[in-house]
C-alpha positions as CSV (number, residue, x, y, z in Angstrom):
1,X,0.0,0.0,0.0
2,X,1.0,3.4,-0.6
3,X,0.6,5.7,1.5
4,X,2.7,9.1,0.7
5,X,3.9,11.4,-2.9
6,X,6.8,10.6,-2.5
7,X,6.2,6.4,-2.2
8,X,4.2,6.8,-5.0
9,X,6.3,9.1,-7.2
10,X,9.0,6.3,-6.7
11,X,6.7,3.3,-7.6
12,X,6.0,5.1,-10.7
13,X,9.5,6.0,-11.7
14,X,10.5,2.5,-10.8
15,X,11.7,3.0,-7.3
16,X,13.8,6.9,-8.0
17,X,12.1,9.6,-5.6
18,X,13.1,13.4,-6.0
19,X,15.7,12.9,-2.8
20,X,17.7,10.4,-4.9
21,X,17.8,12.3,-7.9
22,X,18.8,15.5,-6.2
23,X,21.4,13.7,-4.4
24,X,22.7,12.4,-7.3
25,X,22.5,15.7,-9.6
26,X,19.8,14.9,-12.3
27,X,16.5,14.5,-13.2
28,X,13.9,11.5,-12.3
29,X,14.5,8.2,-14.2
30,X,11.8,8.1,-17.0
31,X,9.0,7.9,-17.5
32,X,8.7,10.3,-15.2
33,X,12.0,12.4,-15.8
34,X,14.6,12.2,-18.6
35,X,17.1,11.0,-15.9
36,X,19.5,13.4,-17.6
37,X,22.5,15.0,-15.0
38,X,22.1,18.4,-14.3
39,X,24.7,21.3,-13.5
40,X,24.5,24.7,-12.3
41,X,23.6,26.3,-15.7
42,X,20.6,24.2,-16.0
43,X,18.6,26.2,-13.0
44,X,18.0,29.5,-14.4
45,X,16.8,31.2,-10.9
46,X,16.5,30.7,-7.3
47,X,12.7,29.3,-8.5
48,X,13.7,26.7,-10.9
49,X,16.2,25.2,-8.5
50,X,14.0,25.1,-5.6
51,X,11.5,23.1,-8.1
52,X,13.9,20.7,-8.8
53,X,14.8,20.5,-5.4
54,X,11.3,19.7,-4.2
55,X,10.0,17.5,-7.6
56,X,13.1,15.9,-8.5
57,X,12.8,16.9,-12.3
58,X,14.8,19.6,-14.6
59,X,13.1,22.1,-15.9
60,X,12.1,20.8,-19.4
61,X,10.7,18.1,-17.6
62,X,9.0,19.8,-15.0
63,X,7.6,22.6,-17.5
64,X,6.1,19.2,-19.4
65,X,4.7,18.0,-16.2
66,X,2.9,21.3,-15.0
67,X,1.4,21.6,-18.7
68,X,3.4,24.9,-19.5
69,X,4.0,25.3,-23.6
70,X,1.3,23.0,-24.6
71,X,-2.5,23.2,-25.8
72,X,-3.7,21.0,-23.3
């Protein structure tokens, strides 16, 4: 049973939760994320580091995620 986000983020991404990929520099493993590392130049702002701080995901990915660019 799942009971929190963050167990259920990881049972969709195959067991890889926002801590893990934060730790480890990069975004969530697919199909979530694009699993792709991550450096400084990737977080434009103090806003789209604290997103990927808290969601686990760059910010191509997390633009996708939250809808942002497409007709939907």
């Amino acid at each position: 049973v799942v009971t929190t986000i963050p167990e259920f983020l990881a049972r969709l991404s195959g067991g890889d939760t926002p801590q893990a990929a934060v730790d480890d520099a990069r975004c969530l493993l697919p199909p979530i994320g694009c699993g792709q590392p991550l450096t400084a130049n990737d977080h434009t702002d103090q806003e789209t580091a604290r997103e990927w701080h808290i969601s686990g995901l760059c910010p191509p990915c997390f633009s996708r995620a939250a809808g942002e660019g497409s007709d939907a």
